[in-house]
C-alpha atoms as one frame of an Amber mdcrd trajectory, in Angstrom:
protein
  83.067  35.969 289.467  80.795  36.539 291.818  81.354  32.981 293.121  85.025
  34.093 293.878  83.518  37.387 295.914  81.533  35.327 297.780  84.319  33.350
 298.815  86.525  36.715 299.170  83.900  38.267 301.909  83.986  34.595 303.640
  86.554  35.046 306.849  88.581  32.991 305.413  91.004  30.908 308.771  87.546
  30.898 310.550  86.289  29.191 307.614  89.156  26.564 307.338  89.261  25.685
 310.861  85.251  24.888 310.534  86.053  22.611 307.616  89.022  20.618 308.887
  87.392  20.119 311.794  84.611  18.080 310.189  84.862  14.360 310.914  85.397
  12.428 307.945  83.858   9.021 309.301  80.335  11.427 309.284  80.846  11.757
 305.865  81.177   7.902 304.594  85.196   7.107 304.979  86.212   4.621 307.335
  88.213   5.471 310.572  90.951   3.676 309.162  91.213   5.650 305.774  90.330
   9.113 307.719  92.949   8.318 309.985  95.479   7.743 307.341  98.319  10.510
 306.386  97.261  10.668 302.826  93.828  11.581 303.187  94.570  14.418 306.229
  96.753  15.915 303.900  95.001  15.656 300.666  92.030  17.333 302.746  94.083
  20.055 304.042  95.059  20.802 300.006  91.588  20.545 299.119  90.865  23.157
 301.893  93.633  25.511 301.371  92.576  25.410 297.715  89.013  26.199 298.507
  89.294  29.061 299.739  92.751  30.553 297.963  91.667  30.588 294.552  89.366
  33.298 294.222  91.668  36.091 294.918  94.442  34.920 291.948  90.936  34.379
 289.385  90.058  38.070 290.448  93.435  39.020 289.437  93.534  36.692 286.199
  90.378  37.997 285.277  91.472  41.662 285.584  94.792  41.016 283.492  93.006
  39.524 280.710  90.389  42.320 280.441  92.694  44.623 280.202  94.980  43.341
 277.672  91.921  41.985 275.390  91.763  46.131 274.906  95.250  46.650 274.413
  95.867  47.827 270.393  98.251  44.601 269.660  95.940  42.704 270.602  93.003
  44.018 268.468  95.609  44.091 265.566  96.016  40.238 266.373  92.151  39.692
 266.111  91.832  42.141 262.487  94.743  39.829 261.217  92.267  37.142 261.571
  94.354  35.216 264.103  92.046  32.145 266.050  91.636  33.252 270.000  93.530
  30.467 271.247  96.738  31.808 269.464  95.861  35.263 270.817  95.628  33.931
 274.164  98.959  31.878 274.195 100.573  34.540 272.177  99.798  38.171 272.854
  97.460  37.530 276.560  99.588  34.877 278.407 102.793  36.484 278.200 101.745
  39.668 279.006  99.223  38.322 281.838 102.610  36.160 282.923 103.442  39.072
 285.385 100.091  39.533 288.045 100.015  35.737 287.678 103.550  34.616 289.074
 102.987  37.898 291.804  99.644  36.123 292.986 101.320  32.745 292.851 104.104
  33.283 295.089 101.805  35.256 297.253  99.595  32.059 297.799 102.322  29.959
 298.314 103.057  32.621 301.501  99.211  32.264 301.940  99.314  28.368 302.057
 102.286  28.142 304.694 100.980  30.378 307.001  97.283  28.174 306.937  99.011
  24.396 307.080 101.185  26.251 310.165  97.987  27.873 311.831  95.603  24.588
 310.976  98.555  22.430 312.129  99.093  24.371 315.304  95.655  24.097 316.275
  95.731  20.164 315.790  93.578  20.587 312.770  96.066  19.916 309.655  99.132
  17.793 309.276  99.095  15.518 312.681 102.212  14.315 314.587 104.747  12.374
 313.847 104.642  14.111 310.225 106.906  17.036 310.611 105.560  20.734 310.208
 106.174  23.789 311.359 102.994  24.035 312.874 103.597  20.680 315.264 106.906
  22.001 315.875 104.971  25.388 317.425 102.671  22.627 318.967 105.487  20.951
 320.697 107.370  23.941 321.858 104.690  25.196 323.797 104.953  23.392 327.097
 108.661  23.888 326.301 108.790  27.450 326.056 109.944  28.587 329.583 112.805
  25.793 329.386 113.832  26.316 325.328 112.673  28.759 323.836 114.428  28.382
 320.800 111.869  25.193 319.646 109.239  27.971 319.042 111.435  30.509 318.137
 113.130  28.676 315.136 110.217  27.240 313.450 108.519  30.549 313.888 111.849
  32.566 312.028 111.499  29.802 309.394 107.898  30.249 308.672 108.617  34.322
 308.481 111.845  33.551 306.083 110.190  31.002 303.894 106.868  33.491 303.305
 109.230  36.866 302.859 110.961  35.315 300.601 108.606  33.372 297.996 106.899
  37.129 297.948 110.405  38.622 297.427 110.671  35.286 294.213 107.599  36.662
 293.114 108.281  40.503 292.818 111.945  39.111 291.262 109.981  37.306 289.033
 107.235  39.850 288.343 110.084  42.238 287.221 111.817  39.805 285.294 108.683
  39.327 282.806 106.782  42.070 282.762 106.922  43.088 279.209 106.725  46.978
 280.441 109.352  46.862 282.218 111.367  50.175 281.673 114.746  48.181 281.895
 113.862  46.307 278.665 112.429  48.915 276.960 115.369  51.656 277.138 118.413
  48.936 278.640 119.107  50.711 281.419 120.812  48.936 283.969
């Protein structure tokens, strides 16, 4: 864990800029293969993912420590039951919740980067469509059409509002606690 804070006190779109700026002929690929769509794309995943996980482990990490307290679980372990069927039994579902909630907030996370990144030149490169090229193009446009910036930019807000509203659907759809299972109300 203290890998993941590390990479939590890191600023973290100062940090991915730095790293997709890197030339990938400097690091042994030809100019053909760092050139090609695949590998600019599988680099800006491998970036993205660099730097997102350590927030969801925090938050994984968290969940399980407190549920490996909780009394069913401790019943499950005095019953004699293996970890592994604790885990995917009793820990997992319960855990289910925080996880989906810091899912869908990544997925918020990784739009807004791949626009930023691609808006700066830096991630997806035209003719591949993104929202962040779109920005790109619109901005000699803007006096003249306005709406070319102002549509991908409503789309970027709309997609991230609501994968975090999914998520908080979602979180109240499996939380075990929830006080709608428990007493039916509703």
């Amino acid at each position: 864990m203290r890998l993941a804070d590390g990479v939590i006190a890191l600023p973290l779109l100062p940090l991915l800029i730095v790293l997709a700026a890197v030339d990938l002929t400097k690091l042994g690929l030809s100019p053909e293969a760092a050139a090609s769509d695949t590998v600019l794309l599988g680099r800006l995943v491998i970036l993205v993912t660099l730097v997102g996980w350590p927030t969801t482990a925090r938050l994984v990490r968290a969940a399980t420590l407190s549920l490996r307290r909780r009394d069913f679980v401790q019943a499950a372990h005095a019953l004699g039951y293996s970890p592994l069927r604790i885990a995917v039994r009793h820990v997992l579902p319960n855990a289910a919740a925080p996880i989906l909630v810091a899912a869908t907030l990544a997925v918020g996370n990784v739009v807004l980067f791949e626009s930023v990144l691609s808006f700066l030149g830096l991630g997806i490169r035209p003719p591949t469509p993104s929202w962040g090229n779109m920005l790109t193009g619109a901005q000699e446009l803007i006096w003249e059409s306005p709406r070319l910036a102002v549509w991908p930019g409503m789309l970027i807000f709309a997609t991230v509002v609501s994968v975090n509203l999914l998520g908080d659907a979602l979180r109240d759809a499996l939380d075990p606690r929830s006080r709608r299972r428990s007493t039916g109300a509703q």
